[in-house]
Legacy VTK file of the C-alpha trace (Angstrom):
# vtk DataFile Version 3.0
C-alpha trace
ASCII
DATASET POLYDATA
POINTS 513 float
200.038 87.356 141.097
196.753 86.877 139.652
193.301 88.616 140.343
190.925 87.182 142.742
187.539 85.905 140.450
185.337 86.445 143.875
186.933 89.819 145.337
189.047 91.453 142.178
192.223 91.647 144.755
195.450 90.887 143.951
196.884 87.363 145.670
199.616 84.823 145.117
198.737 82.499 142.135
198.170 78.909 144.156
196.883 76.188 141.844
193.684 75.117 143.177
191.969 71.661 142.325
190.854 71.960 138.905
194.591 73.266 138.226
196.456 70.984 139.690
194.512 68.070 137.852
195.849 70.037 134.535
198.976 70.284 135.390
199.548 66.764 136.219
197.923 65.553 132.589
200.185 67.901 131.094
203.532 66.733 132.452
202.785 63.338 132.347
202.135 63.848 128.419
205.573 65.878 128.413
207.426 63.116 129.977
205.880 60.574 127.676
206.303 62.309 124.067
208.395 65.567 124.994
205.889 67.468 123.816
202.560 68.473 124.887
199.388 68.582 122.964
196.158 68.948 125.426
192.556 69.679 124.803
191.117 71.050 127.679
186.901 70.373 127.759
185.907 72.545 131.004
183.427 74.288 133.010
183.210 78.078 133.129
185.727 79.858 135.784
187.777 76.717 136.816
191.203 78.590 135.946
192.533 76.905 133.158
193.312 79.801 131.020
194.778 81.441 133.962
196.893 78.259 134.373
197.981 78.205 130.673
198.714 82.057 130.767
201.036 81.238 134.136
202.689 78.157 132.641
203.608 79.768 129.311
204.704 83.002 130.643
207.738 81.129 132.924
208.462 78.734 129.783
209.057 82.387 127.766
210.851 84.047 130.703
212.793 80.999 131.541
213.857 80.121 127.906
216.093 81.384 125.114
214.323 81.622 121.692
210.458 80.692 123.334
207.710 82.527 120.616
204.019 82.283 122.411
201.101 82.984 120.614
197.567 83.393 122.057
194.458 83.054 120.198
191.056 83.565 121.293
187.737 83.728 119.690
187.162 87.173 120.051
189.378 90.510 121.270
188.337 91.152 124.293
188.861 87.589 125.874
192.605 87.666 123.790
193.116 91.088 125.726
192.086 89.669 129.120
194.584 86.703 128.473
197.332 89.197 127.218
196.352 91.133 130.493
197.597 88.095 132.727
200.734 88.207 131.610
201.161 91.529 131.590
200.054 91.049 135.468
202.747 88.259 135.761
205.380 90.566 134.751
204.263 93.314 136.640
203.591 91.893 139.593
206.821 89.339 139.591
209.926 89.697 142.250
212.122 92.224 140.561
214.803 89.738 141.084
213.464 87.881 138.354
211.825 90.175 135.880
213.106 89.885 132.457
213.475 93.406 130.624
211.595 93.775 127.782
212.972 95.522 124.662
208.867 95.987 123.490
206.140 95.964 125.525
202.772 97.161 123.969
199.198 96.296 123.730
199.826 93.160 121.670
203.394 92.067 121.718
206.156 91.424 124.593
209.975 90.676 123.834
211.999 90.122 126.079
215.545 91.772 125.957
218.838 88.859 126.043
216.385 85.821 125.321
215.024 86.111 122.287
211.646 84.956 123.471
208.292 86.862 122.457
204.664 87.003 122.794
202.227 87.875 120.628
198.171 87.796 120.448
195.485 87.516 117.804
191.765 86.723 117.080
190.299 83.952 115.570
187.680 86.165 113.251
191.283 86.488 110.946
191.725 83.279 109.084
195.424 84.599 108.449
196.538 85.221 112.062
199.776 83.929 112.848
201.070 82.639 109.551
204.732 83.200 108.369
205.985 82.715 111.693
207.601 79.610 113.747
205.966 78.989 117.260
207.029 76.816 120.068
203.833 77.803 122.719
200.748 77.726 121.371
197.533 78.457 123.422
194.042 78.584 121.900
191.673 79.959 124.306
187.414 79.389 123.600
188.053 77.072 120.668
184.700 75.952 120.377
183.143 79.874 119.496
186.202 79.901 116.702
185.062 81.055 113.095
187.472 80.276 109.832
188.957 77.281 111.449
190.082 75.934 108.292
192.312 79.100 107.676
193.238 78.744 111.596
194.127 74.540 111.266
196.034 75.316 107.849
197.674 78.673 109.314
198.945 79.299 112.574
198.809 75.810 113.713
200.845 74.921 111.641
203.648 77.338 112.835
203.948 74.560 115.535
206.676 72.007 114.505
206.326 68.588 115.647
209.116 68.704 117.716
209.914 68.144 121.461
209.701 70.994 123.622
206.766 72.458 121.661
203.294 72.792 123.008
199.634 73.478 122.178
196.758 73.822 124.512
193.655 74.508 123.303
190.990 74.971 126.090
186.949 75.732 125.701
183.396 75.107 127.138
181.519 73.499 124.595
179.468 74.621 121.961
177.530 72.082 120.651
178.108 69.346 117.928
180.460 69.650 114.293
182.747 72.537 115.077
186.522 71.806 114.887
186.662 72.076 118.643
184.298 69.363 119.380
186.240 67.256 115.600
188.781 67.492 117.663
187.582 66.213 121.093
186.024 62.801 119.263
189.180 62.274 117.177
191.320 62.861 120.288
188.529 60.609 122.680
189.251 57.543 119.801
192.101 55.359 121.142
192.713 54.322 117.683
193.179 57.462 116.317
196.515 58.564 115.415
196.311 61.971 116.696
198.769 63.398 119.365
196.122 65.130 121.272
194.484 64.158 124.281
191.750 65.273 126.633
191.702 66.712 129.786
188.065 67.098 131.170
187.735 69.406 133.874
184.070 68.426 135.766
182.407 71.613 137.541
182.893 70.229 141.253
186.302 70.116 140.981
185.837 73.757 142.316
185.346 74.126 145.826
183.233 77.465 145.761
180.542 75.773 143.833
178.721 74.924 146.637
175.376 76.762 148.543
174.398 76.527 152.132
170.819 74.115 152.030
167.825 75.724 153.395
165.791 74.109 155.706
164.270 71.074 155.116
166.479 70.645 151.799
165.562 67.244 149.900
167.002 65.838 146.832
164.744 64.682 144.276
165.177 61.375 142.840
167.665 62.270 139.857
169.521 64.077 142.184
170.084 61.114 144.382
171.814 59.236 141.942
173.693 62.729 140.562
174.998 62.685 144.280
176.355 58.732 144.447
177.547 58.917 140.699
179.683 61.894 141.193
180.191 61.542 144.936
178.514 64.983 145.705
177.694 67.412 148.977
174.002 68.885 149.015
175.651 72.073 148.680
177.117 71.562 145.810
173.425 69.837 144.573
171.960 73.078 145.727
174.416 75.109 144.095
173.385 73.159 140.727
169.972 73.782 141.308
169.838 77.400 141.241
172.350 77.596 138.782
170.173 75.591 136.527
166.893 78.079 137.875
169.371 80.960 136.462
170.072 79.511 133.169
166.237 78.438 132.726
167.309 75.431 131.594
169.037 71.773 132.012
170.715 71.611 128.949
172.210 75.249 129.267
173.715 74.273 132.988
175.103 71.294 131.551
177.129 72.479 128.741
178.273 75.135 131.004
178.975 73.442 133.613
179.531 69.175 132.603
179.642 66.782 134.992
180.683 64.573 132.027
182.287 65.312 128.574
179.156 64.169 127.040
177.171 66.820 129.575
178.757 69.276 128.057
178.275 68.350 124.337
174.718 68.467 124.995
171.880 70.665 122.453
168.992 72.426 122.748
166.904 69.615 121.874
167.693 65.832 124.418
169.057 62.774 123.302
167.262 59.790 122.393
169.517 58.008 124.988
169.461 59.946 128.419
173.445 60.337 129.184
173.185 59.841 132.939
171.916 56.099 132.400
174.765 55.647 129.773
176.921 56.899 132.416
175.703 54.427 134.963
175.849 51.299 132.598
179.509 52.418 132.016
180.224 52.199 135.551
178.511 48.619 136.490
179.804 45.464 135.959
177.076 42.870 135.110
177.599 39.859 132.953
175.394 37.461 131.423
177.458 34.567 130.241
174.863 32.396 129.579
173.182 34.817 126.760
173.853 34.253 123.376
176.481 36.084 121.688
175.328 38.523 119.079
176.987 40.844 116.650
176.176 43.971 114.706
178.306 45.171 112.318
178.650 48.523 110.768
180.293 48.141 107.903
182.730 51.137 106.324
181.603 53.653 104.200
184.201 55.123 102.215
187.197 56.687 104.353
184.935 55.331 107.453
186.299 52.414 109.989
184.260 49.180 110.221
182.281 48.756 114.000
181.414 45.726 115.510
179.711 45.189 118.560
179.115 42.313 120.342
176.315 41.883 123.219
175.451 38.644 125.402
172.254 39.470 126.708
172.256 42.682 129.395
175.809 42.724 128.573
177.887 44.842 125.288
180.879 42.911 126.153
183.623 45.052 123.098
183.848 47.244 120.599
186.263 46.601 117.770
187.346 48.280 114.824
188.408 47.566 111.327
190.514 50.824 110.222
190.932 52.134 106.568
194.394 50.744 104.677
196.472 52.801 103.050
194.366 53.468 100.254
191.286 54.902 102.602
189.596 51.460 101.706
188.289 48.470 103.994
188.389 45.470 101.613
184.922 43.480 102.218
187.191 39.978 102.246
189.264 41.836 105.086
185.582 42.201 106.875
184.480 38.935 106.210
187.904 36.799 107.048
187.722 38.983 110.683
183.843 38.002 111.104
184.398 34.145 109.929
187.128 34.505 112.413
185.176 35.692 115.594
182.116 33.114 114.631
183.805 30.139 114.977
186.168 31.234 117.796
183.794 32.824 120.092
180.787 30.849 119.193
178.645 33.212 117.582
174.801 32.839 117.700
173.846 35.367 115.481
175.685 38.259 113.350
173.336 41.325 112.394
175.046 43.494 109.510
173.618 46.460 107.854
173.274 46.010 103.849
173.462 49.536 102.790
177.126 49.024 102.821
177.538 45.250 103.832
176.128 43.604 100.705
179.315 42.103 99.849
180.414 41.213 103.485
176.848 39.130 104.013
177.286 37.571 100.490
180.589 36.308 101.182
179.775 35.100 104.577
176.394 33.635 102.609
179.118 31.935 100.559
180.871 29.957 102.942
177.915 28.384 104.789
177.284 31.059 107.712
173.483 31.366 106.162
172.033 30.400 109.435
174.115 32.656 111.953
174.517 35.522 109.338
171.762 38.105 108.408
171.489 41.540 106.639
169.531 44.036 108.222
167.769 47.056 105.676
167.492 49.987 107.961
164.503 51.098 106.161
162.893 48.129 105.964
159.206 46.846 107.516
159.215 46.738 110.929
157.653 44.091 113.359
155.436 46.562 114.649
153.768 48.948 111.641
151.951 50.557 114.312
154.356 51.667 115.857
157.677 52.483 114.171
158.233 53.824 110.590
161.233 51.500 110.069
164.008 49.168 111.363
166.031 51.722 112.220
163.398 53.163 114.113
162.624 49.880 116.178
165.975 48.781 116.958
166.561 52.711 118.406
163.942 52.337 120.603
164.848 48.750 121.703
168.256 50.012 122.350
167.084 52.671 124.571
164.696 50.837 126.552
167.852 48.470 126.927
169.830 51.157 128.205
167.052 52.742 130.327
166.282 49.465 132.371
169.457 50.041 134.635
170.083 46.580 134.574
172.777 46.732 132.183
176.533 47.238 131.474
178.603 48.522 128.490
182.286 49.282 127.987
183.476 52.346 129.885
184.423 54.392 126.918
184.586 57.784 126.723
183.737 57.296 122.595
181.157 54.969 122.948
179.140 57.414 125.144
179.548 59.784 123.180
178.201 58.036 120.127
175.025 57.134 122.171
174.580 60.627 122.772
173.977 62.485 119.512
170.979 60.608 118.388
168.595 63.495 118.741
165.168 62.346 120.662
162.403 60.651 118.670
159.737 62.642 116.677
156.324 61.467 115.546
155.032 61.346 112.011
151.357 62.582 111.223
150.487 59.013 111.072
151.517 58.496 114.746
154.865 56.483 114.139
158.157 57.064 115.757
160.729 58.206 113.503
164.428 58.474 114.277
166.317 61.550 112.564
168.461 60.816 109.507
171.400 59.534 109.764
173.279 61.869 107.185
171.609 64.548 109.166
173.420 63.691 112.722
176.332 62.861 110.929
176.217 66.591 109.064
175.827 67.959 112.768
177.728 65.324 114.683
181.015 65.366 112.490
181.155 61.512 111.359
179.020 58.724 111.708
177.616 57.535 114.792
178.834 53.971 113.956
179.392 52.712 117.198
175.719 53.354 118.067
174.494 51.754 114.693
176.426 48.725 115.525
175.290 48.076 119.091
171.236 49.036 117.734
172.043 46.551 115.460
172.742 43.748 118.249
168.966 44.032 118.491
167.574 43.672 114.867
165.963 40.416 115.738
164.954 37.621 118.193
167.671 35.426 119.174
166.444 32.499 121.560
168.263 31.630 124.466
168.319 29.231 127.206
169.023 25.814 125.631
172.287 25.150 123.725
172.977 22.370 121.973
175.259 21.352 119.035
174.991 18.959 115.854
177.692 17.843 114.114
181.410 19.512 114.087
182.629 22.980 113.658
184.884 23.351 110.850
186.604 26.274 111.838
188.196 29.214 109.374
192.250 29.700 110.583
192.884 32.943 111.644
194.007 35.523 109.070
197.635 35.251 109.440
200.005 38.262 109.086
201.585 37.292 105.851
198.050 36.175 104.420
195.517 37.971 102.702
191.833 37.908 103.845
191.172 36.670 100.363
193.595 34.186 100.083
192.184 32.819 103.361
188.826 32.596 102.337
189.323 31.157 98.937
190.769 27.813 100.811
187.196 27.484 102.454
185.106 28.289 99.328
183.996 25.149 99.244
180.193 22.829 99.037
179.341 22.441 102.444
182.005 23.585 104.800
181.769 26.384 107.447
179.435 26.824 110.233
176.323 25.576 108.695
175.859 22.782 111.067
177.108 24.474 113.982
175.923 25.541 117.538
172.339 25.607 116.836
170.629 27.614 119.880
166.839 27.072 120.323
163.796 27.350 122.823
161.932 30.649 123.480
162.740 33.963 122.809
164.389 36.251 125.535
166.554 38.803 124.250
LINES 1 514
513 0 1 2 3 4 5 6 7 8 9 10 11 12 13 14 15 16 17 18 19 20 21 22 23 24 25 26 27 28 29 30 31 32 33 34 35 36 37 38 39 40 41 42 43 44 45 46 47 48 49 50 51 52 53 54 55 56 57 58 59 60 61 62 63 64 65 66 67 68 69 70 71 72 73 74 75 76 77 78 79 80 81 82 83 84 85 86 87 88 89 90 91 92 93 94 95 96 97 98 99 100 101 102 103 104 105 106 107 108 109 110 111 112 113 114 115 116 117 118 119 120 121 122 123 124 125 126 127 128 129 130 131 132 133 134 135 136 137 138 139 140 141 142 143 144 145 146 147 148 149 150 151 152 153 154 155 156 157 158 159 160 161 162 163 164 165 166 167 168 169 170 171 172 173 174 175 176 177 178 179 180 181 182 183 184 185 186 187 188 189 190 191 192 193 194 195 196 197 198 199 200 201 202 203 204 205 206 207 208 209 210 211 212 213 214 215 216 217 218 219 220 221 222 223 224 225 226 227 228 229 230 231 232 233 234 235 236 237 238 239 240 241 242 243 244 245 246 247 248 249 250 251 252 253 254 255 256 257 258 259 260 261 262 263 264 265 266 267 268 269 270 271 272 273 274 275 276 277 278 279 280 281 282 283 284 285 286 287 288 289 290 291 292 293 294 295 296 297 298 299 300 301 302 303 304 305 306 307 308 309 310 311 312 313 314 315 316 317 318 319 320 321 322 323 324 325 326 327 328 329 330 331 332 333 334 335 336 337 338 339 340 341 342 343 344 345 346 347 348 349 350 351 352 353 354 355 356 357 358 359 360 361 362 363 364 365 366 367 368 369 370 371 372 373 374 375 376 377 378 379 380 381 382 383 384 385 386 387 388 389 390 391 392 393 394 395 396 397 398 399 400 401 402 403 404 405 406 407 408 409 410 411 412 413 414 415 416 417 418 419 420 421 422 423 424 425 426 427 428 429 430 431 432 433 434 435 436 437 438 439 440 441 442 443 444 445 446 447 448 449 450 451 452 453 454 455 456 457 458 459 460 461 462 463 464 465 466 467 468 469 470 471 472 473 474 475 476 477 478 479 480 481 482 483 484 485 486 487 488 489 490 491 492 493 494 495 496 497 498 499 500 501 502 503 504 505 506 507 508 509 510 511 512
């Protein structure tokens, strides 16, 4: 039995919509790995912690041996959790009510199986070490303090074995915390990590709707809110006073996301509005008659290499270069991959950021990509003094007017989305210039570095022409890097006067980017 959010009465615990969703991530991921470990990103009052609190409490009462631990971020929500299952076993068919050999206000065992509960709060950055754990459920992640204790401690107390789970559930708060580390790393499908996401959108419940008055219209963002997201105008009208309540957009949207990105959202907007991201995600226009351009991100130490590529109103991929062993991208590995994709995709230009791509662009330089090849100083002069303070500055802006036009398309990533989103909104300098914020300042908020973004801004550093293509001469294309060669080894046999793509595709006519 659980209690009634609407009412406070006692009824039969029936999964509803948001809950069933859950439930089907989390058994698929148990069939797959036999073992589950879920971050939940939700809405407020959707029923996952009741779900968790229901799951867990028939794993313990079903199983020999079965140790659950619940953590929250503060006592009183711990205590509400701890007070489902004390509902569940209150409330269960006495047929099938385990006795309990102690049953107080923070632990349960239960008497023939061996299997325990027990509770704490995050504000201890000791809770739950020394013991072993097989059922782990963290509960408001996001509003966690001494998560380095927490990561180091108690979730460790989780072996990675089969049978074990972890489900750590939140609304969002904001950008950097381990909550939200933990969200990117898991949204990354490179990353290693055994986690994965579960986002739970706001109209998955059926109560968040309002009748419409009389003469109800939508406004224009609300239009395309209600064909994105296939949504009633009660549920529109329920959004609207909701947002009247909280005073505020931002505030309705990290409490109640229509998108994981929604409910990442600050105080302050992003540069990038996320509902025309979202929109570019979902259409499919190509423009195969565009040049194809690259930017390239190069690693910073411990970071992964981005590059994007972009034909016209088209970012076709994203790829990454990971880290080896060491933590270290080696700039021949970059530059055997980028001589690689030049001559194999026909490449008109390649845009890569110096600050960390000296070497790349010298070795590139090197081998006779000159022409299609060019470093691009972030903080250099811009085209337009008048208007922007640097490079960075201009190719932000170009992006985002790019973005804004709605005539565009980009891969539907989850990561890449995200990435657009945390470039805070431009401010002005006293001289009247826009200025974009610092990157080591998003990145100190954000958690990494927005790389993906920097590598599709950089498909716009600079004019490529379009139109006309025509070719002089032959390509003497570089062999792939094979698995048994080393990038190095691959470019040294095409160090030579001369060679490489020098006399290549040349594109020309006027400029249309």
């Amino acid at each position: 039995m659980i209690t009634d959010k609407e009412g406070g009465e006692l009824r039969p615990f029936i999964f509803n919509s948001a809950q069933e969703k859950l439930h089907k991530a989390i058994e698929d991921q148990l069939r797959r790995t036999g073992r589950v470990r879920i971050i939940i990103v939700k809405g407020r009052q959707q029923g996952c912690s009741t779900y968790v609190a229901g799951r867990f409490y028939w794993i313990v009462t079903r199983n020999k041996g079965k140790f659950c631990f619940i953590l929250s971020h503060e006592a009183s929500t711990t205590e509400k959790l701890y007070g489902m299952v004390n509902r569940f076993q209150e409330h269960i068919h006495p047929s099938m009510r385990p006795i309990t050999s102690i049953h107080n206000r923070r632990q349960m065992q239960f008497t023939g199986l061996g299997s325990e509960y027990a509770l704490g709060t995050a504000g201890n950055e000791m809770v739950g070490r020394g013991g072993t754990l097989q059922l782990f459920h963290g509960s408001e992640v996001a509003f966690w303090e001494k998560t380095d204790g927490i990561q180091t401690g108690v979730m460790q107390s989780i072996a990675d074995v089969d049978g074990t789970e972890i489900i750590l559930e939140s609304t969002a708060n904001g950008f950097g915390n381990m909550f939200h580390r933990m969200v990117i790393n898991a949204l990354d499908p490179e990353s290693a990590t055994p986690y994965e996401v579960v986002f739970i959108a706001w109209y998955m419940q059926k109560e968040y709707r309002t009748p419409c008055p009389e003469g109800f219209e939508l406004t224009n963002d609300e239009v395309k809110l209600k064909e994105y997201f296939k949504l009633d105008n009660e549920q529109i009208n329920w959004r609207r006073i909701k947002i009247a309540e909280f005073g505020s957009l931002w505030k309705f949207r990290q409490e109640y996301p229509n998108t994981i990105q929604d409910a990442f959202v600050t105080t302050g907007s992003s540069l990038i509005d996320p509902d025309y991201t979202l929109a570019a995600r979902k259409r499919n226009i190509t423009d195969p008659d565009a040049p194809l351009i690259l930017g390239v991100d190069p690693a910073r130490t411990g970071d992964r290499c981005v590059i994007a590529r972009r034909r016209g109103r088209h970012i076709t991929r994203i790829q990454f270069i990971k880290p080896e062993g060491d933590g270290k991208i080696r700039q021949t590995q970059v530059a055997a991959r980028l001589a690689s994709i030049i001559d194999n995709e026909d490449v008109a230009k390649c845009f890569i950021d110096v600050a960390h791509g000296y070497g790349v662009i010298d070795i590139l330089h090197s081998l006779g990509y000159g022409q299609i090849v060019r470093g691009v100083h972030f903080n250099e002069k811009t085209a337009f003094p008048d208007k922007y303070s640097n490079k960075r500055a201009e190719m932000h802006m170009t992006f985002r007017d790019w973005i804004h036009s709605e005539e565009v398309s980009i891969p539907d990533r989850e990561d890449v989305q995200m990435d657009f989103s945390v470039v805070p909104d431009f401010e002005t300098t006293m001289n009247g210039l826009i200025r974009i914020t610092a990157k080591d300042k998003i990145k100190k908020v954000y958690g990494k570095s927005p790389d993906i973004a920097d590598a599709c801004i950089l498909t716009f550093a600079y004019p490529v022409h379009r139109l006309i293509m025509t070719r002089r001469g032959k390509q003497n294309k570089i062999k792939r890097v094979g698995r048994n060669q080393s990038p190095l080894t691959t470019l040294n046999r095409f160090r030579k006067p001369n060679k490489g793509r020098q006399e290549g595709t040349v594109y020309t006519v006027s400029y249309d980017n």
